[in-house]
C-alpha positions as CSV (number, residue, x, y, z in Angstrom):
1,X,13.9,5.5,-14.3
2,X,14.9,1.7,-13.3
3,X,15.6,0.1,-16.5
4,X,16.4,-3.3,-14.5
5,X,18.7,-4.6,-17.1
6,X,21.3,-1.3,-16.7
7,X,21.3,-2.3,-13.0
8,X,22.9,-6.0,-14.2
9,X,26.9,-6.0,-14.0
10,X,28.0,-5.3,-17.9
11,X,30.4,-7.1,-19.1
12,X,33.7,-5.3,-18.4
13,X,32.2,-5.3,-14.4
14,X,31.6,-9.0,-14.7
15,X,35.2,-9.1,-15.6
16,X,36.2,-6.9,-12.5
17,X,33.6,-9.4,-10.1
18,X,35.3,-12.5,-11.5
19,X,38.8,-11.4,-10.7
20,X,38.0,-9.8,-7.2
21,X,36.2,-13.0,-6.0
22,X,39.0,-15.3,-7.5
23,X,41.2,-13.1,-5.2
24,X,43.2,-11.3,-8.3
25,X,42.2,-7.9,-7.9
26,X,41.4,-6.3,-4.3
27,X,37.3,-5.5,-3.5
28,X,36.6,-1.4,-3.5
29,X,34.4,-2.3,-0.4
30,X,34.9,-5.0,2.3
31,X,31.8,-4.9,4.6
32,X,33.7,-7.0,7.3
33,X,32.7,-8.9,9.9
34,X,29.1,-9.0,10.1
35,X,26.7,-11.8,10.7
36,X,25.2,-12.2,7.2
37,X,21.9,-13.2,6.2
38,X,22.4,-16.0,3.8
39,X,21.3,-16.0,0.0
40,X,20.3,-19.5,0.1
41,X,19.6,-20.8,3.5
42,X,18.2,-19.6,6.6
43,X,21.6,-19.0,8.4
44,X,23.3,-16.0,9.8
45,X,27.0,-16.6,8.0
46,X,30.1,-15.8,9.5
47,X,31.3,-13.3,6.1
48,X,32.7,-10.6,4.7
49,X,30.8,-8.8,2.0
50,X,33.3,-7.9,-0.9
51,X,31.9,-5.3,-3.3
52,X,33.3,-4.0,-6.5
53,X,31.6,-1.5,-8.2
54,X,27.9,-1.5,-8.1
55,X,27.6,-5.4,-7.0
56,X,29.1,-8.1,-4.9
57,X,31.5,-9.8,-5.6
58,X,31.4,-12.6,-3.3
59,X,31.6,-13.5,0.4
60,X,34.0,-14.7,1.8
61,X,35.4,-16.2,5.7
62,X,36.0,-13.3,8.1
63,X,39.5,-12.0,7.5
64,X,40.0,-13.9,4.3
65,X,40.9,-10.7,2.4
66,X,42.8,-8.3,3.8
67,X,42.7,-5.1,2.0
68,X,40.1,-3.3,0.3
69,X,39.9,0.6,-0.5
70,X,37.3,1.1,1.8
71,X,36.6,-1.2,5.1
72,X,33.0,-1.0,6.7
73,X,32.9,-2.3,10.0
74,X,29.9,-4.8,10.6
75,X,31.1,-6.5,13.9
76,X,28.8,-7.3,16.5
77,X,26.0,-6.4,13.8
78,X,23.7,-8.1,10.9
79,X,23.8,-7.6,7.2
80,X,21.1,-8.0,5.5
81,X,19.8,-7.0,1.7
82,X,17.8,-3.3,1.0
83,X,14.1,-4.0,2.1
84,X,11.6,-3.7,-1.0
85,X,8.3,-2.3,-0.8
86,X,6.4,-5.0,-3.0
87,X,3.0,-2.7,-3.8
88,X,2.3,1.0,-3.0
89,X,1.1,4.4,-5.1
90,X,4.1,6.9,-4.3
91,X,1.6,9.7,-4.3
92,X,-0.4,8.3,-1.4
93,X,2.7,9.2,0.3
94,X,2.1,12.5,-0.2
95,X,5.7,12.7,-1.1
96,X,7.6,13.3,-5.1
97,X,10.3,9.7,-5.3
98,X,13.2,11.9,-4.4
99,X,11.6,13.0,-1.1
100,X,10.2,9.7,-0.1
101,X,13.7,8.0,-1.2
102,X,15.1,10.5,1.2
103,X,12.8,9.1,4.1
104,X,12.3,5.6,3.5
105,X,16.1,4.5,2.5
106,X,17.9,5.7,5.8
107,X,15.1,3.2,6.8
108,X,16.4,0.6,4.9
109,X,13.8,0.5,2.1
110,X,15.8,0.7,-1.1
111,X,12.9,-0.7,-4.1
112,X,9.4,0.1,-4.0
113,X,7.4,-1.6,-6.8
114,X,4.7,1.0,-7.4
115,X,1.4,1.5,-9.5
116,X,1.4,5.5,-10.3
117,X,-2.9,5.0,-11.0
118,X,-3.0,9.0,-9.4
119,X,-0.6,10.2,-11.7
120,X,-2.4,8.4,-14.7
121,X,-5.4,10.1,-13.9
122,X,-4.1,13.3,-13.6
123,X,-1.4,12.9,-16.4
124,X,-1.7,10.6,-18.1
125,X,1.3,8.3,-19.9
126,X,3.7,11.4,-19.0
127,X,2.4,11.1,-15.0
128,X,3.2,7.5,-15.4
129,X,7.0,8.3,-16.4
130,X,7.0,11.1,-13.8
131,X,6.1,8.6,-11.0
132,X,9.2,6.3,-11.9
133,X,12.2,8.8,-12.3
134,X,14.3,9.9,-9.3
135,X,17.9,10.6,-9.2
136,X,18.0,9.9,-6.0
137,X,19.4,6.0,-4.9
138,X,15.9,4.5,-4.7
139,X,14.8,1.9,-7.0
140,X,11.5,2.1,-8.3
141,X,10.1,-0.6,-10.3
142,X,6.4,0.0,-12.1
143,X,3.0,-1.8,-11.8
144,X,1.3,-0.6,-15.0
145,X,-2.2,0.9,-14.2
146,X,-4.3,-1.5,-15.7
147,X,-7.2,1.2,-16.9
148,X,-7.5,5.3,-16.7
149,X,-10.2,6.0,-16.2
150,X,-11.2,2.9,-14.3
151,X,-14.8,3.2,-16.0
152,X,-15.5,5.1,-19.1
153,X,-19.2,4.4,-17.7
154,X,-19.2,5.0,-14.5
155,X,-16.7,8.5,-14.5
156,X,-15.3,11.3,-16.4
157,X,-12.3,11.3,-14.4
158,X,-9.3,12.9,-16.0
159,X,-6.9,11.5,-18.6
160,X,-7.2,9.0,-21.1
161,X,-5.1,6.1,-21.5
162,X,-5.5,3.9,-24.3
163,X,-5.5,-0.1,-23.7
164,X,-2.9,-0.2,-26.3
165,X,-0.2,2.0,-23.9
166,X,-0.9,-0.3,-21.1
167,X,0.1,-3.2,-22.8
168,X,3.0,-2.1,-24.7
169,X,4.3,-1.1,-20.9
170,X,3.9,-4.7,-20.1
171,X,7.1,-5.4,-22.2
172,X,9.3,-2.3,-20.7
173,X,12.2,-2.9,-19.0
174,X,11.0,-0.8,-16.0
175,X,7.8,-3.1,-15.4
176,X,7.5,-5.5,-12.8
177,X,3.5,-6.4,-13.2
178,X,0.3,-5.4,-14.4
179,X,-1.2,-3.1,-11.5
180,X,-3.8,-3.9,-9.6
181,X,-7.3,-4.3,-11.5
182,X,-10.9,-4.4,-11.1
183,X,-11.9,-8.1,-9.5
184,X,-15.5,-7.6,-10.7
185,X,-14.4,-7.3,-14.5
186,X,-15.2,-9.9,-16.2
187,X,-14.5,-8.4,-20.1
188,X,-12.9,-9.5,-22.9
189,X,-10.8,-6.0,-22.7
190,X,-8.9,-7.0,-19.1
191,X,-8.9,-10.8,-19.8
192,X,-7.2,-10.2,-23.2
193,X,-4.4,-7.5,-20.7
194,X,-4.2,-10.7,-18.6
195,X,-2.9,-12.5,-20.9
196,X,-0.8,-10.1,-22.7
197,X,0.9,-9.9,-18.9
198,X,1.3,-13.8,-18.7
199,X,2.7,-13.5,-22.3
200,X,5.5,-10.5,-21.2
201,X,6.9,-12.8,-18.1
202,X,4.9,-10.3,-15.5
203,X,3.2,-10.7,-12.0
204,X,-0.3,-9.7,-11.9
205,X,-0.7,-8.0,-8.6
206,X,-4.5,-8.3,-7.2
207,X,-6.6,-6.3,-5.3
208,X,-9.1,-9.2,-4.1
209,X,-11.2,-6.5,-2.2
210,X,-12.1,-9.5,0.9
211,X,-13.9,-11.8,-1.7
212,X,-13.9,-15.2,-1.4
213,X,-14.9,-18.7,-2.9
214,X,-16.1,-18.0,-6.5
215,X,-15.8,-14.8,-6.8
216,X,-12.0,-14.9,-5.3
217,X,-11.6,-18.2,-7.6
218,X,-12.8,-15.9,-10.6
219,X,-10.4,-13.6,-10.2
220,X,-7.3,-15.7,-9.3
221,X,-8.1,-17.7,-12.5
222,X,-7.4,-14.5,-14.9
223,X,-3.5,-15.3,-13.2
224,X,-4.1,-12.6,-10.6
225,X,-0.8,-13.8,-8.2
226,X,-0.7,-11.4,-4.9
227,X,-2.9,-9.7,-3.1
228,X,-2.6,-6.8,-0.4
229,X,-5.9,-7.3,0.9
230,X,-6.0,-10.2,3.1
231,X,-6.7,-9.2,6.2
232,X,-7.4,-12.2,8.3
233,X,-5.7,-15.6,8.8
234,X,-8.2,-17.7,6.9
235,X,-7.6,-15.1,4.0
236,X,-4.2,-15.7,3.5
237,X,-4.3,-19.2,4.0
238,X,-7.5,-19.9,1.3
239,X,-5.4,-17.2,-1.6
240,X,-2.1,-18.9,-0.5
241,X,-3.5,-22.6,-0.3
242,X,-4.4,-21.2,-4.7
243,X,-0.9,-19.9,-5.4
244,X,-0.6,-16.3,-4.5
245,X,1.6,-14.6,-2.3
246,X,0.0,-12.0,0.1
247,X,1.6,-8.7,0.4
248,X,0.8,-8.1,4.1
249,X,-0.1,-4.1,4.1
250,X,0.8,-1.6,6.7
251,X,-0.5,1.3,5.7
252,X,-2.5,4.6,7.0
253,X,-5.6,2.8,6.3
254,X,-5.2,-0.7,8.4
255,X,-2.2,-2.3,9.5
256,X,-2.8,-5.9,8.4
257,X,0.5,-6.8,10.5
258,X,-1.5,-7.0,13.8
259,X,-4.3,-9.3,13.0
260,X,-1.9,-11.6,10.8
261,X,0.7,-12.3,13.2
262,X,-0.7,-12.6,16.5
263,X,-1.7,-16.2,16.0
264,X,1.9,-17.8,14.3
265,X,0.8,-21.2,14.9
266,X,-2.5,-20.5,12.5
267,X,-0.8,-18.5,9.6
268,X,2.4,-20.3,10.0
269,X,1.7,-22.8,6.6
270,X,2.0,-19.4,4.8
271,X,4.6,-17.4,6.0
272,X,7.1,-18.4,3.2
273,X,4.8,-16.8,0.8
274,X,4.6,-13.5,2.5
275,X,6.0,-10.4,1.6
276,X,5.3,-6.8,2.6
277,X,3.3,-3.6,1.2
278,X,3.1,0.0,2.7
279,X,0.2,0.5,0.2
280,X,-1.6,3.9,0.9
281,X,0.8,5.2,4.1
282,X,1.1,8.6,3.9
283,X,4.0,10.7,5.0
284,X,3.4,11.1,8.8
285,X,3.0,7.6,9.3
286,X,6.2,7.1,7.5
287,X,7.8,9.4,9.1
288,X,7.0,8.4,13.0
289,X,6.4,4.8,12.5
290,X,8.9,3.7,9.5
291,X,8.0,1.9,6.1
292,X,9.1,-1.6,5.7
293,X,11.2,-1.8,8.5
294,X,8.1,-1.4,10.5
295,X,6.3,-5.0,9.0
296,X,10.0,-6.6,10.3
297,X,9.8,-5.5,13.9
298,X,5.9,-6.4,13.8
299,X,6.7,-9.5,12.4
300,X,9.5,-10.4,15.2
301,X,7.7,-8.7,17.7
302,X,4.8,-11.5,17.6
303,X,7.4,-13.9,18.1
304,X,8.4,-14.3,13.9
305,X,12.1,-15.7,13.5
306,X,14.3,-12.6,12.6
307,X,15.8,-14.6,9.9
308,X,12.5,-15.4,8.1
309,X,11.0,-11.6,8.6
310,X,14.0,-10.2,6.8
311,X,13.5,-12.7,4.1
312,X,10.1,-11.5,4.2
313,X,11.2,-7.7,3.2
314,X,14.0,-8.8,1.3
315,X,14.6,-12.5,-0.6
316,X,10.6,-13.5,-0.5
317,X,9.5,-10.7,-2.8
318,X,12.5,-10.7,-5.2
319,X,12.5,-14.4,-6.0
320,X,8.4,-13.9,-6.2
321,X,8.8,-10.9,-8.6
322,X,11.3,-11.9,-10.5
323,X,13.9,-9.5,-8.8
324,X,16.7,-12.5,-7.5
325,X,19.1,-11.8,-10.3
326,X,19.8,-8.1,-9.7
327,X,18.6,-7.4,-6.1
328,X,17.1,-8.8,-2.7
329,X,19.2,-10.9,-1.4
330,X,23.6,-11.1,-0.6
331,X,24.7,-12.8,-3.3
332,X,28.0,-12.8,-6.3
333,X,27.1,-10.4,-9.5
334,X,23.6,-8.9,-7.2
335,X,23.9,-5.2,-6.9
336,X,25.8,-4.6,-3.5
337,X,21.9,-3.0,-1.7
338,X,22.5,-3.5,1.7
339,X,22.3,-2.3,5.3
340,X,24.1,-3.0,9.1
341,X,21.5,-3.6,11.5
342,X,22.9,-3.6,15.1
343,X,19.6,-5.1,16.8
344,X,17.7,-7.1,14.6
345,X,14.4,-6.2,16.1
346,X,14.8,-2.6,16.5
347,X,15.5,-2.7,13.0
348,X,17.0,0.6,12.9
349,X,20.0,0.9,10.0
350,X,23.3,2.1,11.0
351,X,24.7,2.0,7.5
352,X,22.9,1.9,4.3
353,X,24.5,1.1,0.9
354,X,22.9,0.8,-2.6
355,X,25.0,0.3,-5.7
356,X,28.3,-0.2,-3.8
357,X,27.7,3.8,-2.3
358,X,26.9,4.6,1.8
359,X,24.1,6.5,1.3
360,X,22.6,6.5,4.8
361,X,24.1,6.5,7.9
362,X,22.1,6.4,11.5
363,X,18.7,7.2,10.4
364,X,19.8,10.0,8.4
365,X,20.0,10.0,4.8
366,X,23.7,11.3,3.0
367,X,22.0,12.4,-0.6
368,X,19.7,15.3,-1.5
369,X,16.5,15.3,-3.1
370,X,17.5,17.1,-6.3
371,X,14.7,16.4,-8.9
372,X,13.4,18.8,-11.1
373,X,9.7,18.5,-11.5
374,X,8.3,20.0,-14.8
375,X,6.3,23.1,-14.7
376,X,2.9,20.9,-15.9
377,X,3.0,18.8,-12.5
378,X,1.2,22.2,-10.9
379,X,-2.0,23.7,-11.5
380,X,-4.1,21.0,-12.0
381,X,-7.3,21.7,-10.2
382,X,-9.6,23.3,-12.3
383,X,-12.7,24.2,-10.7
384,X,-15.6,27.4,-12.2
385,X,-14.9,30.7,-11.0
386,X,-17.8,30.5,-9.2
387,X,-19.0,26.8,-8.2
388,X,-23.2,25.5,-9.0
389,X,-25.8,26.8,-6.2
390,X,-26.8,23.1,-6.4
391,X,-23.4,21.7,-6.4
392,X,-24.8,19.2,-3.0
393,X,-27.9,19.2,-3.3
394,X,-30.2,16.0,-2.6
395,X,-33.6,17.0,-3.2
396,X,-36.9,15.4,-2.0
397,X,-40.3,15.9,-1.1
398,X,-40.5,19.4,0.1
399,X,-43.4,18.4,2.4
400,X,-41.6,15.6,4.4
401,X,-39.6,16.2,7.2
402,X,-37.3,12.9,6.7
403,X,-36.2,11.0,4.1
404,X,-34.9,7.4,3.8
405,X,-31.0,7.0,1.9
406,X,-28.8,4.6,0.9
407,X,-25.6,5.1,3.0
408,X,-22.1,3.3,3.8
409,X,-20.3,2.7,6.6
410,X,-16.5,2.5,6.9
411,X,-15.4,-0.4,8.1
412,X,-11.7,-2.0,8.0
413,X,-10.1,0.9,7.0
414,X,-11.3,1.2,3.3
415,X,-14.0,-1.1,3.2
416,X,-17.8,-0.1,2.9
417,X,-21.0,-1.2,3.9
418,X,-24.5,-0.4,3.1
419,X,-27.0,0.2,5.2
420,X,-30.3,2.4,4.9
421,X,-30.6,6.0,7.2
422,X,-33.6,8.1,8.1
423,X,-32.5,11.7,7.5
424,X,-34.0,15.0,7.9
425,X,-35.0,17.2,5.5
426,X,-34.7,20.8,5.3
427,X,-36.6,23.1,2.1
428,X,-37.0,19.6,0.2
429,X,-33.2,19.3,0.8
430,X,-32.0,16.2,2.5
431,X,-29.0,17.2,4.9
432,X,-26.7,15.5,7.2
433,X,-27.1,14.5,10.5
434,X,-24.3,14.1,12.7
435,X,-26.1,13.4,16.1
436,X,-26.4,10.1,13.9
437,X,-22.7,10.5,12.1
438,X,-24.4,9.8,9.4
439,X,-22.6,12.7,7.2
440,X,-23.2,14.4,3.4
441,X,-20.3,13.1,0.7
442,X,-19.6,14.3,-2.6
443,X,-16.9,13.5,-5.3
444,X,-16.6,16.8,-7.3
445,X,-14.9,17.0,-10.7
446,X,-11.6,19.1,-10.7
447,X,-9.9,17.8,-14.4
448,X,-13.1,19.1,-16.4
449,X,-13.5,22.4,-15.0
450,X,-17.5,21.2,-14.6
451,X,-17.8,20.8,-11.0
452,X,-20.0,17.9,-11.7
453,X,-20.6,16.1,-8.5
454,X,-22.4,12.8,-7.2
455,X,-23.7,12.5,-3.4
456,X,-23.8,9.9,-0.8
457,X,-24.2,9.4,2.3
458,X,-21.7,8.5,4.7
459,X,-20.7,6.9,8.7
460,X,-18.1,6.7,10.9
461,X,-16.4,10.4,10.2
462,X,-18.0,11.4,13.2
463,X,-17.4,15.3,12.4
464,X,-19.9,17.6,14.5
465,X,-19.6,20.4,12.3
466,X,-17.6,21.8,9.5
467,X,-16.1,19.4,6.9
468,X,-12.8,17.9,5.4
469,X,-11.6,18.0,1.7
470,X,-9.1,16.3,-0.4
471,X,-8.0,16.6,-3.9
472,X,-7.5,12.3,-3.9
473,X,-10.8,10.8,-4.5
474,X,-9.1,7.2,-5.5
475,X,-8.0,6.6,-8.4
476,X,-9.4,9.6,-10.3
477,X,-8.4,12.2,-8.1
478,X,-10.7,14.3,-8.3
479,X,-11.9,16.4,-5.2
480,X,-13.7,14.1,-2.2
481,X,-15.6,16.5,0.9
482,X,-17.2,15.3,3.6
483,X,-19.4,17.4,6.0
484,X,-21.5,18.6,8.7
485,X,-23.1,20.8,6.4
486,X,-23.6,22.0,2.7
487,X,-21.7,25.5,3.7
488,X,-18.9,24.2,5.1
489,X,-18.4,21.3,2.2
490,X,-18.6,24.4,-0.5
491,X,-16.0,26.3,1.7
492,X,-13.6,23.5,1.7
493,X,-14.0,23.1,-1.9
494,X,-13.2,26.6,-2.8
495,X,-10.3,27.0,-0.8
496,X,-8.8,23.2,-2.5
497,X,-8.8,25.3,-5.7
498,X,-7.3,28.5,-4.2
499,X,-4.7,26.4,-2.8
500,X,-3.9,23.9,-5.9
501,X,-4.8,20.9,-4.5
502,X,-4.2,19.1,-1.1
503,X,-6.1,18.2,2.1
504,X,-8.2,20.9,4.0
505,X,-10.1,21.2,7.2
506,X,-12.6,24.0,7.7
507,X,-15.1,25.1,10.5
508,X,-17.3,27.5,11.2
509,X,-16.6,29.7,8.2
510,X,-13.0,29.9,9.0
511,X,-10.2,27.4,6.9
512,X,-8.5,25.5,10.1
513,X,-5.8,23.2,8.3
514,X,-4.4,23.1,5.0
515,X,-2.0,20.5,3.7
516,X,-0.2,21.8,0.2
517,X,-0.3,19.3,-2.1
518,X,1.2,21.0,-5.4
519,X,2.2,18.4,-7.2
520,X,-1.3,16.7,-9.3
521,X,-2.5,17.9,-6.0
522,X,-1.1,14.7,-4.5
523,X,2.1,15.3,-3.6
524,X,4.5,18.1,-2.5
525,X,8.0,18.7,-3.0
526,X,8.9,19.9,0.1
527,X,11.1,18.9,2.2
528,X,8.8,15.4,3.8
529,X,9.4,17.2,7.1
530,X,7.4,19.7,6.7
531,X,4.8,17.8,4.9
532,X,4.4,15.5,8.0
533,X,4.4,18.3,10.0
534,X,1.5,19.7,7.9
535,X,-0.2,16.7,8.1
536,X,0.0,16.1,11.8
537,X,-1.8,19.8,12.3
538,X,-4.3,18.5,9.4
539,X,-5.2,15.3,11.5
540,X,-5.3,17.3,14.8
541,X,-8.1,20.2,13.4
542,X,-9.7,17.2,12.2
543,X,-9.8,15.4,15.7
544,X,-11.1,18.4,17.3
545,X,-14.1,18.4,15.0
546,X,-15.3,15.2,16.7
547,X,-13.4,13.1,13.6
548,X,-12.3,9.6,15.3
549,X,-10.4,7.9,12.2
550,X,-6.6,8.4,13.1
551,X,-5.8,9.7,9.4
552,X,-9.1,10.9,8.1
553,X,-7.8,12.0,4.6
554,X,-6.2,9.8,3.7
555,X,-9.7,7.4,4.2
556,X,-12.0,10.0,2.7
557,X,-9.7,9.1,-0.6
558,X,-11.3,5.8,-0.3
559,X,-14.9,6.6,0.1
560,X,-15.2,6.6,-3.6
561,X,-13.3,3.9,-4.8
562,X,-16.0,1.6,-6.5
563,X,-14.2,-1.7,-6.8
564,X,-14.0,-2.4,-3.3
565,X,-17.4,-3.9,-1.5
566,X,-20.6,-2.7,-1.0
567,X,-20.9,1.1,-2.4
568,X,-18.6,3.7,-4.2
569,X,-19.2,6.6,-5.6
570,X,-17.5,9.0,-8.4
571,X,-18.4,12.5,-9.6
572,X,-21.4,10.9,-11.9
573,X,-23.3,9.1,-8.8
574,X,-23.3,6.5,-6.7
575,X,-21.9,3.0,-7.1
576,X,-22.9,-0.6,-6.7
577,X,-19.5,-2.2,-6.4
578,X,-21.0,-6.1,-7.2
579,X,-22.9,-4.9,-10.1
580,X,-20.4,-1.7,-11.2
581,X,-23.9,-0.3,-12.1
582,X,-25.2,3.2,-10.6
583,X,-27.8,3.5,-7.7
584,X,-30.5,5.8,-6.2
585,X,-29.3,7.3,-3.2
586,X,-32.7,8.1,-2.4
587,X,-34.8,4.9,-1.1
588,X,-37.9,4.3,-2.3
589,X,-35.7,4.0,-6.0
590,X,-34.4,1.7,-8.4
591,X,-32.6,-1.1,-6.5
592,X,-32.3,-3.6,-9.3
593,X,-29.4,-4.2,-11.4
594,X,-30.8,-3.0,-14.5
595,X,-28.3,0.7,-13.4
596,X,-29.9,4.1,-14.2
597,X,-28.9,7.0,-16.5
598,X,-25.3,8.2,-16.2
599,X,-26.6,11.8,-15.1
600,X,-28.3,10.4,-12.3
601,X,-27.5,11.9,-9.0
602,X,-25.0,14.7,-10.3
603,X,-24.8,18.1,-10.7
604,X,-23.4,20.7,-13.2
């Protein structure tokens, strides 16, 4: 675990920096003659990087020192801080911390600031923990989860975690700010964790869900300060024109980096309040594409100064979070996190170092993943032995041949919008139709052993037949299937519980993909390769099912989730996401906000 205050010099290594960088005692490390991105001002120095220990000592003129233990040649190449990752959930990665550390740092990503919601929901407190400890050299830095469940009301979800926890871990050394919240709460339970994160010194990182005038101002006044969300130009500039700094996400979902920088002269009043986010960018996309060093060569790509895009992965989000006295930026008494880049917009590493160690070298990391998980982290889906005739059922007049529902369309990656589909009906069953893509949905408990579901309606899978499952409905986790049909959505389910949890595609009877996900059923400890590998199979039995979303697990995860506009839906029903109160999915029905009975909609 991070404890940010260990990774401060102590005082006998304050001692040891003093007397290097007053040129008493020789540096362990020179990293020597290297362009260097300035701590202060937007220059590329002329310096040598003297390290002792864990931390810099100082920089000094090329040459200046002559001796050191250990000389890294920088010449003809940039030096530039560790990149930080300023908001994801690890286990959207698919990947335990020791397994993405040994991706993402021979990238150059060295901190990741990350809200372990998942592993509250399947673990509670102890999933929290898990989600921050690695011995690997990656630091990780916590978002507390602001509520598990999200909604006593509107899900069962799995573990418990009392508002009393979630503040206390407002004041731990490991805790950066409170995770992201609900924008729609307007309680005295969240405004009172609000203020108990102003009062501990913390960010409040936002999840703004594209809202704007006064609902956005709403939210912002609780002393939300960042948000991943904004997606567009005038978004950025309206939160950044109130305070905030946007986290521009690049994730498996929607890669904000495109529409963002390819007008520089509109979003150019912002861009020293940017930062950047591989929120909910699963392994493959890691692996092919990169993880922060990807937002750099966008950023440069669409014609963004190199120097200011490395501040934007480096200097922008420590001094924002609070970060500037221990890491982000090359500095006396920081922790010596750095990397050589010979083409600054390639962005490809040759060397990384954290704490004073090489621990990278030409894409490839030098450590192994060594972690120990504890035996609890498995078995964690617990479905019946045998699962409810009526698990999907939507039943209606038996005499009509169609019936009118309450669907959503994907939009934006994870967005959602309502809209009303004509669908036929089969025994006073209503079914999907994907000569509309209009296809069946159900979130299915897997933490109660119940197999409660809820059902809705769903567009823009575009599956012909069979169906895709996931044990990642977000932020519960429990199990989310899509489908061509009712068989082939009980198929996938069944096999998720044979296999403990993961991502599965199935067809005509026959299981065509699996992705092992072991761990919560959200990650695996595998070697990442053959998790991407895994996953790039996954996508491809997906695609030839007629599927057009490029990653469609890791969007079916986001069906669910009720706090972002205009539906969600969670193993009791389906959601409103402006009212947070449940809705028919059958139309003629209650479309007020008054909400309906808690049962509604679900099975057992």
């Amino acid at each position: 675990m991070t404890e940010l205050t260990d990774l401060l010099p102590t005082t006998d290594e304050l001692v040891r920096l003093r007397a290097v960088a007053a040129g008493h005692t020789a540096p362990d490390v020179i990293v020597r003659g290297g362009l260097v991105q300035s701590p202060g001002t937007e220059e590329w120095l002329e310096r040598d990087v003297l390290i002792a220990g864990r931390h810099i000592a100082t920089l000094t003129p090329w040459g200046h020192v002559t001796g050191a233990t250990t000389e890294i040649d920088a010449r003809g190449a940039h030096v530039v801080p560790g990149f930080i990752d300023a908001h994801l959930h690890i286990e959207y990665t698919n990947l335990t911390p020791g397994e993405l550390a040994r991706l993402s740092v021979a990238r150059g990503t060295t901190t990741v600031l990350t809200d372990p919601n998942g592993a509250a929901n399947v673990w509670g407190a102890a999933g929290m923990d898990l989600l921050l400890q690695t011995g690997t050299p990656l630091h990780v830095f916590q978002q507390v989860s602001p509520t598990t469940p999200t909604s006593a009301d509107l899900e069962l979800g799995g573990a418990v975690i009392s508002e009393e926890v979630v503040r206390g871990r407002l004041h731990d050394d490991v805790t950066i700010t409170l995770g992201e919240s609900n924008p729609f709460d307007y309680g005295d339970v969240s405004t009172g964790r609000f203020r108990e994160a102003l009062v501990a010194g913390r960010r409040l990182t936002g999840h703004t869900a594209a809202q704007t005038h006064e609902s956005l101002w709403g939210y912002l006044a609780a002393g939300i300060s960042d948000d991943h969300n904004a997606a567009t130009v005038d978004e950025v500039l309206e939160r950044t024109r109130l305070g905030a700094m946007i986290t521009v996400m690049g994730s498996s979902l929607t890669d904000n980096t495109v529409p963002l920088f390819a007008d520089l002269d509109a979003i150019a009043p912002a861009l020293r309040h940017l930062s950047f986010c591989a929120d909910d960018k699963h392994v493959h996309d890691l692996h092919t594409e990169g993880h922060i060093d990807h937002h750099v060569r966008q950023a440069i790509r669409f014609g963004v100064d190199p120097q200011l895009a490395y501040r934007m992965a480096t200097t922008q989000p420590a001094q924002y979070y609070r970060l500037d006295q221990v890491l982000g930026l090359l500095a006396p008494s920081r922790l010596a996190d750095l990397q050589i880049i010979p083409d600054l917009a390639d962005v490809r590493p040759r060397t990384v170092i954290v704490a004073g160690e090489v621990v990278a070298q030409d894409g490839a990391a030098l450590f192994e993943n060594t972690d120990e998980l504890p035996a609890w982290t498995r078995g964690t889906v617990r479905l019946p032995d045998d699962l409810p005739g009526d698990l999907f059922s939507v039943p209606t007049d038996a005499d009509a041949d169609t019936a009118s529902v309450r669907a959503m369309e994907m939009y934006n990656g994870y967005f959602k919008r309502a809209f009303t589909a004509t669908l036929p009906v089969r025994g006073g069953e209503v079914v999907s139709d994907p000569t509309q893509d209009v296809l069946k949905i159900a979130v299915v408990d897997r933490h109660q052993g119940e197999a409660l579901s809820g059902i809705g309606f769903v567009k823009g899978f575009g599956l012909r037949r069979g169906a895709i499952a996931i044990t990642m409905n977000c932020p519960n986790m429990n199990i989310s299937v899509v489908g061509a049909d009712d068989a082939s959505m009980r198929l996938a389910v069944e096999e998720l519980g044979r296999m403990d949890g993961g991502f599965v595609t199935v067809a005509d009877g026959e299981v065509v993909a699996r992705v092992p996900l072991p761990i919560g059923g959200m990650m695996s400890d595998a070697p990442f390769e053959e998790t991407a590998a895994a996953l790039a199979a996954g996508h491809a039995a997906t695609h030839a099912l007629g599927c057009r979303i490029p990653s469609p697990y890791i969007i079916l995860s986001f069906v669910g989730l009720y706090v972002v506009p205009d539906l969600g839906l969670t193993e009791r029903g389906l959601i409103d996401a402006a009212t947070q109160q449940f809705v028919d999915v059958l139309l003629p029905g209650p479309v007020d906000a008054c909400g309906i009975p808690h049962n509604h909609g679900s099975h057992s």
